[in-house]
N, C-alpha and C positions, 0 to 999 in steps of 0.2 A: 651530429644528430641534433635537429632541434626539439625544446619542448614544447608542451603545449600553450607554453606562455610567449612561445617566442614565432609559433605558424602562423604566417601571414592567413588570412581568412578566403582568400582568393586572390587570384588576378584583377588588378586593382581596372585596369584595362576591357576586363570581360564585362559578360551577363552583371555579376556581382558586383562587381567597379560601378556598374550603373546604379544596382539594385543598393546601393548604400547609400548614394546620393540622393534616391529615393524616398529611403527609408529617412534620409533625416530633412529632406522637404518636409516630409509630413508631421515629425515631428516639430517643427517651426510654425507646420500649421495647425496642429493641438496646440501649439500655446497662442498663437494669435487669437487662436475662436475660445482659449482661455480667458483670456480679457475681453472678449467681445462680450464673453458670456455674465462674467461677470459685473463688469462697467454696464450695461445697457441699463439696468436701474435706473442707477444714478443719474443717466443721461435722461433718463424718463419721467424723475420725480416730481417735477414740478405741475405734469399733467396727471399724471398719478393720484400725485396730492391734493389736486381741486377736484378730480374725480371723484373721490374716495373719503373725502374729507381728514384726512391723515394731517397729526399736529407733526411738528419736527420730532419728539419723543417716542412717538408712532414708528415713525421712519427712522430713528437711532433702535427701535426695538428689534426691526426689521433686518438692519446691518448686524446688528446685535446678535442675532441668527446665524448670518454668515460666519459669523469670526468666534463664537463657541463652536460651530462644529467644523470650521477650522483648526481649530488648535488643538482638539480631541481625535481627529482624524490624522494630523500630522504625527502621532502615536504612532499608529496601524498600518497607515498606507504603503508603507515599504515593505512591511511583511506579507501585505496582502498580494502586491506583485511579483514579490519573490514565492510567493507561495500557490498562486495562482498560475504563472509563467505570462511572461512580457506579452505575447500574443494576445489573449485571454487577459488579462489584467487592465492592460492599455484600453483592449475594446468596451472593456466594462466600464470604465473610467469615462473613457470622450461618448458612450451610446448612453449611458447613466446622465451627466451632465446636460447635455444633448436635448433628451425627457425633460428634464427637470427647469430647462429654462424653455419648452415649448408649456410648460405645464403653468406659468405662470399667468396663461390666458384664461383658466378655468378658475382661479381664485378672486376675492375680491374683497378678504376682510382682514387686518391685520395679520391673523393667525394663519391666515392662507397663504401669505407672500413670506409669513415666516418661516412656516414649513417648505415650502419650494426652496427658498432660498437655503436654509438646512442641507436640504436634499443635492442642492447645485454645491454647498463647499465642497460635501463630503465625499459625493464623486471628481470634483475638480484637484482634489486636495492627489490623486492621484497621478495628477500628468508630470508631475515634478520628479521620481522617484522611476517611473516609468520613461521619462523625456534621453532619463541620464544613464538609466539600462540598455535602450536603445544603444544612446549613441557609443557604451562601451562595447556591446555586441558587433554593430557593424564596422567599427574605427579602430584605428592601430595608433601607437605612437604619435608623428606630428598632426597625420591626418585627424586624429582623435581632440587632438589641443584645436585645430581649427574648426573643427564641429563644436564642439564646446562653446566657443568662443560665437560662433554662428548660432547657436542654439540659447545663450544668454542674451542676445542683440532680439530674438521674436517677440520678448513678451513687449519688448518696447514701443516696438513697430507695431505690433495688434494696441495696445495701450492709445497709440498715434490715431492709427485707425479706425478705429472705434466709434469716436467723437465725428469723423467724416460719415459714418457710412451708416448708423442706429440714426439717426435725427433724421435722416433723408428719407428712409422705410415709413416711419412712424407719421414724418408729416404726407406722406404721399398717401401711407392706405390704411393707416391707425396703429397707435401703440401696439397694439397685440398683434400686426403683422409684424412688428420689430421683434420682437421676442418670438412667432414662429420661424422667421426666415434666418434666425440667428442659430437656432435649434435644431434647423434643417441642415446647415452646412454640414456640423458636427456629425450627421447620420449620416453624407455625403462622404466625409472623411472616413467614418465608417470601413465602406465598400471598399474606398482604395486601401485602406492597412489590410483589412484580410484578404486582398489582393497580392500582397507583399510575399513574395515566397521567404521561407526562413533561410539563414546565411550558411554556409556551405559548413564553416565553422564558426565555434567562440573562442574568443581569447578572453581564459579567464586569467583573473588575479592572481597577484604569485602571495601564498599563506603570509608574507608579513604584510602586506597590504592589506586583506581580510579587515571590514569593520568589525570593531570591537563592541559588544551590545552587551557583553556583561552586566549583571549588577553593579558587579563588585567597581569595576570603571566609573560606573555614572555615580556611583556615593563616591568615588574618587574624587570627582571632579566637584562636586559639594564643598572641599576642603579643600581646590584649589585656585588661588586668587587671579591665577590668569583665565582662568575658565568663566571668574565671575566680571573678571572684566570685560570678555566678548558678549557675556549674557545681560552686565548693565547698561555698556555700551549700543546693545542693538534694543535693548529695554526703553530705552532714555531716545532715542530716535525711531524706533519702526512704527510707533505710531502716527509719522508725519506724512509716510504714505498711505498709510490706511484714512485719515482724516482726507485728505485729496482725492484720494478715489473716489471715495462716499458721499464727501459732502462739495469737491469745486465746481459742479456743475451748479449746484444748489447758491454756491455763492456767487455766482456769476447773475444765476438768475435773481435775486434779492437784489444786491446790490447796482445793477445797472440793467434790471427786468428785460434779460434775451429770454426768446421762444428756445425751443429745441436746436431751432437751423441757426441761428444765432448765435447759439453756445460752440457749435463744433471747431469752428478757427481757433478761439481761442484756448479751448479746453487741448486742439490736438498740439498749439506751441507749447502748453504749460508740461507736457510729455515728453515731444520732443526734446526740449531742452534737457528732459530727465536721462534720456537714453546717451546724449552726450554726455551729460555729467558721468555716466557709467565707464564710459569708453576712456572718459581722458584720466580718470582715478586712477586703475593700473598701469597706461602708459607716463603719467607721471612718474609713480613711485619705480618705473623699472630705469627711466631718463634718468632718475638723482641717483642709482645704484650704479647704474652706467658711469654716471660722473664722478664714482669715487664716496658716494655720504657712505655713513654708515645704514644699517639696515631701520633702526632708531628713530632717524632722522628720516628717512625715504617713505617710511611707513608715516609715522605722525604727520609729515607736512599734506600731505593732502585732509587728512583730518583736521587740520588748525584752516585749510586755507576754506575746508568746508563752512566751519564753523562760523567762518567770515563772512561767507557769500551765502550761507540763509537768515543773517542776522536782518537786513532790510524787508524780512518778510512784513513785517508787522503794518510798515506804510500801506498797504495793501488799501486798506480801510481809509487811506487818504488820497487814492491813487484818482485822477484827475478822468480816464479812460478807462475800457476796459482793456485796451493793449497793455498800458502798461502795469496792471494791474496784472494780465496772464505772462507779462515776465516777469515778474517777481517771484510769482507762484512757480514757474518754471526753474527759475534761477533756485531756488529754495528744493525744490527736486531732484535738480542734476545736484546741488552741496549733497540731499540723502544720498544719492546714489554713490556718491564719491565717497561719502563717510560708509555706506555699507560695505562697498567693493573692497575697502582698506581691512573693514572688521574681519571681512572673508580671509581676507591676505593677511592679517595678524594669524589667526587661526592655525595655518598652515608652517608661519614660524612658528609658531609657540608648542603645537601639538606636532605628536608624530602619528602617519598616513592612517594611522587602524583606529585613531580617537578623533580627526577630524570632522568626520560625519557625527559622529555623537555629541562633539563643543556642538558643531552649528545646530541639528537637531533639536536638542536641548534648547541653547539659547534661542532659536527660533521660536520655539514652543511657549517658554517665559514672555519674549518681546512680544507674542500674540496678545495677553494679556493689556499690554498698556497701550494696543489698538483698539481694543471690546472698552477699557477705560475712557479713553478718547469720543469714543460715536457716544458714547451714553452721556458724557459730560454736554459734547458739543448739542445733543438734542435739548438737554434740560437746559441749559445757557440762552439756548435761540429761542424756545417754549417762555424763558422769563424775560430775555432783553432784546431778543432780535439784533444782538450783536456778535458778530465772529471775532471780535478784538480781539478776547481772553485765549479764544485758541490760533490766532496768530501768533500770540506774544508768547504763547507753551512751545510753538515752530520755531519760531527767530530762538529762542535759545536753546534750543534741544542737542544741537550739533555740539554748543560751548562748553555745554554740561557733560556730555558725554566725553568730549576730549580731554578733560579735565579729571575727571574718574579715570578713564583709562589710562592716564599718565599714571596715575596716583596709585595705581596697583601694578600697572608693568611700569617702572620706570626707565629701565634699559632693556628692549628687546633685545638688543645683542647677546647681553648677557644672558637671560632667560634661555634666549637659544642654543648657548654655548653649553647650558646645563641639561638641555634637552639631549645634546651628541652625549654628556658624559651617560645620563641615564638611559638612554638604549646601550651605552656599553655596558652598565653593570648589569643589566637584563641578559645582556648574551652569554 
């Protein structure tokens, strides 16, 4: 007799077999038209900003926006999906978003693009929490590792995207068709999810896996040092892509004066390169366990080799081209992506399954913070010197600083984890 953790959800082969393949298309394409939604700003600023007459502290106000009600929303949003149901929750999220970056054609004063932008986290801040419910609903076992796996690769590809496909709208029939026809997709996506018939069955969780939301857990994690070393860790570096989203269109354009259609090559390599840096981070650390390291050693070295390869960010400002200037910046994005992917994977050594969503949670929530830090420094820096030096050189060592904390508080993963099996034994 099997249980309900163990019934396949249907014939992999049927109606359903398809209807899951479906169902996580679309979820790839919520996060693509996630970043489309997002990025097209930044891709827009520079016309924005002579339009509008907006200083750099204007437009750090404006991001400014996005990333408080980002980080106040990343509270809620899983509640609100679990509580609303995936169906209903999801369509709220991508038809919410959707609005809110069509609505950016009607405003046209600081407080206007701030409010919109508001309006665009706090529905976006949804597709994450919803992307991962999906794919647990319709996926099983491997099938589910490879959706996952598929579903962390779209924001990369929309990220790529993005930079090719907003500058071409905008110079063909004006900004504000860029942000309607962005806005349109999403209503488009729409139609096809509640077109989506629901899965025959769910596999849910078996109760020890159940995330843990306690109180009493999270003042746990207050007092303890592996918890703060995922939270300094993604502290000490997450604002290296929030700075690049926000502001590398904007540096492209200053420093070697690209239009719109100018910027998209290089902004989509400085991306690209990020989505490989993601990729090659856990097939690293899984090749040195392969080969016998310890877990220690397989975890930190991609961290240290990160650490290396965003330290030449800084020449940026000395960079002869704008080529080599968008591989720098790239190179310096795949090192984040490779130092978060590892943070991810400490996490899941050091915690057991029902407090991993609450380490990253949490820490995500903290690391939000020295993103809202960043845009507001970066505006007043460029408002007084019109130089990005200070926050290149905050880039190039962010990875070093961080490896270097998180050694200092996990110093043997092994061991830490060795203590983790005994403490679920004295718990049973």
């Amino acid at each position: 007799m099997t249980s309900a953790t163990e019934r396949p959800l249907a014939d992999a082969s049927g109606t359903i077999g398809v209807m899951r393949w479906a169902a996580l298309a679309l979820v790839c394409a919520a996060a693509m038209l996630n970043y489309l939604d997002r990025q097209a700003l930044s891709l827009l600023k520079p016309d924005l900003a002579a339009q509008f007459n907006w200083s750099d502290v204007d437009y750090a106000h404006i991001n400014s926006g996005f990333q408080i009600a980002t980080i106040v929303s990343m509270l809620a949003v899983g509640w609100f999906v679990d509580r609303t149901g995936l169906r209903t929750g999801y369509a709220v999220g991508v038809g919410g978003w959707s609005l809110a970056q069509i609505a950016h054609v009607v405003v046209s004063t600081v407080a206007g693009f701030f409010t919109v932008r508001v309006a665009l986290a706090v529905t976006e801040a949804v597709n994450l929490p919803a992307a991962v419910k999906t794919v647990a609903t319709w996926f099983r076992g491997k099938d589910r590792s490879l959706a996952l796996g598929v579903m962390n690769l779209a924001p990369n590809i929309g990220a790529v995207a993005t930079p090719l496909i907003v500058p071409v709208i905008a110079v063909a029939s004006g900004w504000r068709m860029a942000f309607i026809a962005t806005g349109v997709l999403g209503l488009v996506w729409l139609v096809f999810w509640l077109m989506l018939p629901r899965p025959a069955a769910r596999a849910e969780p078996a109760p020890e896996t159940l995330p843990d939301r306690s109180f009493s857990a999270f003042a746990g994690l207050l007092a303890d040092r592996r918890a703060w070393a995922i939270a300094l860790g993604k502290f000490l570096t997450d604002f290296v892509w929030v700075f690049l989203l926000f502001w590398g269109p904007d540096l492209f354009n200053k420093m070697y004066g690209l239009n719109e259609t100018g910027l998209s090559l290089p902004v989509a390599l400085v991306f690209l390169m990020a989505g490989i840096g993601s990729l090659f981070a856990g097939g690293l650390s899984s090749w040195l366990l392969g080969r016998g390291w310890r877990l220690n050693g397989a975890r930190k070295a991609p961290m240290v080799i990160a650490a290396l390869l965003a330290l030449p960010v800084f020449l940026v400002i000395y960079a002869p081209n704008v080529w080599i200037a968008a591989f720098l910046l790239g190179l310096t994005l795949a090192a984040h992506q490779m130092f978060s992917t590892s943070m991810f994977g400490l996490a899941t050594d050091l915690f057991p399954s029902r407090t991993v969503g609450l380490v990253i949670g949490a820490s995500a929530t903290f690391a939000g913070f020295s993103g809202l830090a960043m845009n507001e420094f970066t505006g007043f820096v460029l408002d007084a010197t019109g130089s990005y030096a200070p926050m290149l050189a905050l880039c190039a060592g962010a990875k070093l600083a961080a490896t270097i904390v998180v050694h200092l508080l996990v110093p043997d993963i092994d061991r830490d984890r060795a203590r983790l099996g005994e403490e679920a034994f004295a718990a049973a």
